[in-house]
C-alpha positions in Angstrom: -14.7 7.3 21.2 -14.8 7.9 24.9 -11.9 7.4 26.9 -13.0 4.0 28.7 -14.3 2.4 25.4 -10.9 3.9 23.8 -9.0 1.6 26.4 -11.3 -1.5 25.9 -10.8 -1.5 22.6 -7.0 -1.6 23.0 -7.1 -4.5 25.4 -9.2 -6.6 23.2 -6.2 -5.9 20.0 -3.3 -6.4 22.1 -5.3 -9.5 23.6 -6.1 -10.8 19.5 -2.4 -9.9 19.3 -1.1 -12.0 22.0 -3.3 -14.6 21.1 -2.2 -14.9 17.3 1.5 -14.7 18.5 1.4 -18.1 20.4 -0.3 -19.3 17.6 1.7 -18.7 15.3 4.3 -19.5 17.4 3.0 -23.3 17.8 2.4 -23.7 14.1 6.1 -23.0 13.4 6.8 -25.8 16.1 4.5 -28.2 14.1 6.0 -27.3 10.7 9.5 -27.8 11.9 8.3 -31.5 12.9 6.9 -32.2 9.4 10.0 -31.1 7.8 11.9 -33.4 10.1 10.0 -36.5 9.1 10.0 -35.3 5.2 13.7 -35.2 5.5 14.1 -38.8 7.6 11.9 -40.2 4.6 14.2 -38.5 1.8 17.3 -39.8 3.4 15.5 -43.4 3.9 14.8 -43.4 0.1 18.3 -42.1 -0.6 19.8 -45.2 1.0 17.4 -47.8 -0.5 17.2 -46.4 -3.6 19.4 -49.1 -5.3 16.5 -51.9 -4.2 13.5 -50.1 -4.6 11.6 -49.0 -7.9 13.3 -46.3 -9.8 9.2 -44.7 -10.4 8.6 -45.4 -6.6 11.7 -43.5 -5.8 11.3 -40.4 -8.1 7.5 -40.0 -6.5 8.9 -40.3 -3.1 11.6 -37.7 -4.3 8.9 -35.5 -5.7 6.5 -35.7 -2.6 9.7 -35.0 0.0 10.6 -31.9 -2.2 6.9 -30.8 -2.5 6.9 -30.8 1.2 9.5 -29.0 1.7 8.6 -26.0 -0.5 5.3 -25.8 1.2 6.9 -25.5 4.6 9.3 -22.9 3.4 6.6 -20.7 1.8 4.0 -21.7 5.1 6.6 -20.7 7.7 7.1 -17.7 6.0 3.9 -16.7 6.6 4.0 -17.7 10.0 6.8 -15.4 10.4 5.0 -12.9 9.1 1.7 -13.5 11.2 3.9 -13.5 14.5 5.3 -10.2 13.7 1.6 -8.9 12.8 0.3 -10.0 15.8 3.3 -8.6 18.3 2.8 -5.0 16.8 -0.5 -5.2 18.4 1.3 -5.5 22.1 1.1 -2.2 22.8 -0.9 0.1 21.6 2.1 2.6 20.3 5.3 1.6 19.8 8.7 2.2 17.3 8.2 0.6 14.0 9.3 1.4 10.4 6.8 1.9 8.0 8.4 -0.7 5.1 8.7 -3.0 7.8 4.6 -3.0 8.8 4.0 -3.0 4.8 6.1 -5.8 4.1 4.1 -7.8 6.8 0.8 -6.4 5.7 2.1 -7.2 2.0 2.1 -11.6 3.1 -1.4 -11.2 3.7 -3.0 -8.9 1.0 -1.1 -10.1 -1.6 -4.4 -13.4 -2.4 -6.4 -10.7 -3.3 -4.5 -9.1 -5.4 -3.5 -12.7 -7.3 -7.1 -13.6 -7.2 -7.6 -10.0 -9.6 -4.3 -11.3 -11.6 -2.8 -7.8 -10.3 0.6 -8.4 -9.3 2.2 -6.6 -6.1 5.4 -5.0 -6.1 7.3 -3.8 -2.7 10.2 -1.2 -2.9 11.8 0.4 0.1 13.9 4.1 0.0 14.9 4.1 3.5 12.0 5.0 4.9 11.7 6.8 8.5 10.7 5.5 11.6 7.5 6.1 13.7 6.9 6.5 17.3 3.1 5.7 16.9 -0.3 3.0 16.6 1.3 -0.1 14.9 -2.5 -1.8 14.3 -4.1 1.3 13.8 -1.2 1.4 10.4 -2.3 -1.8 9.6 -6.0 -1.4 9.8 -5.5 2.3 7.3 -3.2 0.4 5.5 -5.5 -2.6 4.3 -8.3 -0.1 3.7 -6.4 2.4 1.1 -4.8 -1.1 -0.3 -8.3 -2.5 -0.9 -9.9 0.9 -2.3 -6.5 1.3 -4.4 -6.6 -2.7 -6.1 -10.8 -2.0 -6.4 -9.5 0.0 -9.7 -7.1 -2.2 -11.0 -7.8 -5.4 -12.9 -6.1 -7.9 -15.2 -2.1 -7.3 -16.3 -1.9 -4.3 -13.2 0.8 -3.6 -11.4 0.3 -2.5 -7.6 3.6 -1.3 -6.2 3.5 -0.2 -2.5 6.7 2.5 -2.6 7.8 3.8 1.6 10.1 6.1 1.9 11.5 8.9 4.0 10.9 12.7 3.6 12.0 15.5 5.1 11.2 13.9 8.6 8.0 12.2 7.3 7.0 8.3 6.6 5.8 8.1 3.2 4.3 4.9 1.4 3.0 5.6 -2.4 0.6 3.3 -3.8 1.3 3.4 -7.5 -1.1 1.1 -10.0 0.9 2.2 -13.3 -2.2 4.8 -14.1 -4.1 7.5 -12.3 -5.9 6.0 -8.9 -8.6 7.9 -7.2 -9.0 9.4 -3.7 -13.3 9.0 -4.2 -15.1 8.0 -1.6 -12.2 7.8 0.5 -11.6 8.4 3.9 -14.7 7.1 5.4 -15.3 8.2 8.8 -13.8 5.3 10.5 -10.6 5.8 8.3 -10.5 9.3 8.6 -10.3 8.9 12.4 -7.5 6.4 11.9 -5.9 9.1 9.5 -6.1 11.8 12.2 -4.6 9.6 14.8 -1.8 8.8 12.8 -1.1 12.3 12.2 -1.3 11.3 8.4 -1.9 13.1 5.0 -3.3 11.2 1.8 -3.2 13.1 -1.7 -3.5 11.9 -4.7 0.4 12.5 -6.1 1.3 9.6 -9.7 -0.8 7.1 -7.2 -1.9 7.6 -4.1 0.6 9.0 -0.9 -0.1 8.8 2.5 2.3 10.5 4.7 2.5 9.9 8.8 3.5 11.9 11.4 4.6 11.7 14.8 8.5 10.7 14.1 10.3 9.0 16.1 13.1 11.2 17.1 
């Protein structure tokens, strides 16, 4: 990619980035303003419970608690989608690799529950990396999809990072032997080479980056 496109195409992510950021950021806003009026109705059925129907206040009770859980789980998400879209600010930046994959994790993990895999995130202590935040996240999602593309029903994906001898490692492990076939592509070869990364096929599949952060 030449040098001018190269540049372009870095505007445009860290444009998508600052874009999805105030998004997110006004979504949080509106969910904080539906758990407010969730919570005014609770307390309004708490203190006319005595004259109301007993089966009018337990659905009321039910609906306010429904709510709730939904804006929990949805501004979780949110959080997640904010952070996303801020490592794509600048085009390299500090970042620690369990930190990227547990943000990555919030949004891959409907695929994998659509494929009744479950996904499993463990952290060693990984190290951190001076390098191309949304270039991680665009290598990431392609290994993850070419990893849970042979696993099915009853699997177990766990995404492993860790730290080794001055390297980020992350260790996609499906309980049984995963294959390296037919990847990289060309696209993520290029994203593998400007990572300064390794992928081997080691009890799953390890991808190891480079450029420390010192």
């Amino acid at each position: 990619m030449a040098g001018d496109e190269r540049k372009l195409r870095e505007s445009q992510i860290a444009s998508y980035g600052q874009l999805m950021s105030g998004f997110s950021h006004d979504m949080k806003n509106h969910l904080s303003i539906i758990r407010e009026s969730a919570g005014l109705i609770a307390d309004f059925v708490e203190i006319n419970a005595a004259r109301m129907d007993p089966a009018l206040v337990e659905r009321f009770q039910k609906t306010t608690d429904l709510i709730e859980k939904r804006v929990v789980i949805s501004a979780g998400l949110f959080h997640h989608l904010s952070s996303f879209a801020h490592r794509s600010d600048t085009p390299i930046s500090s970042f620690a690799l369990s930190e990227v994959v547990a943000e990555m994790a919030a949004f891959v993990e409907r695929p994998a529950r659509l494929r009744e895999v479950k996904l499993e995130l463990k952290n060693n202590a990984d190290a951190v990396l001076l390098n191309s935040p949304s270039l991680l996240q665009f290598l990431f999602y392609r290994l993850y999809m070419h990893c849970l593309d042979q696993l099915g029903k009853g699997d177990i994906l766990t995404l492993e990072t860790s730290g080794v001898n001055g390297a980020a490692v992350l260790r996609m492990d499906g309980g049984k032997p995963l294959s390296l076939a037919g990847f990289p592509n060309e696209e993520e070869a290029t994203a593998l080479s400007l990572l300064g990364g390794k992928i081997s096929e080691e009890n799953g599949i390890v991808l190891r980056l480079g450029s420390v952060a010192v």
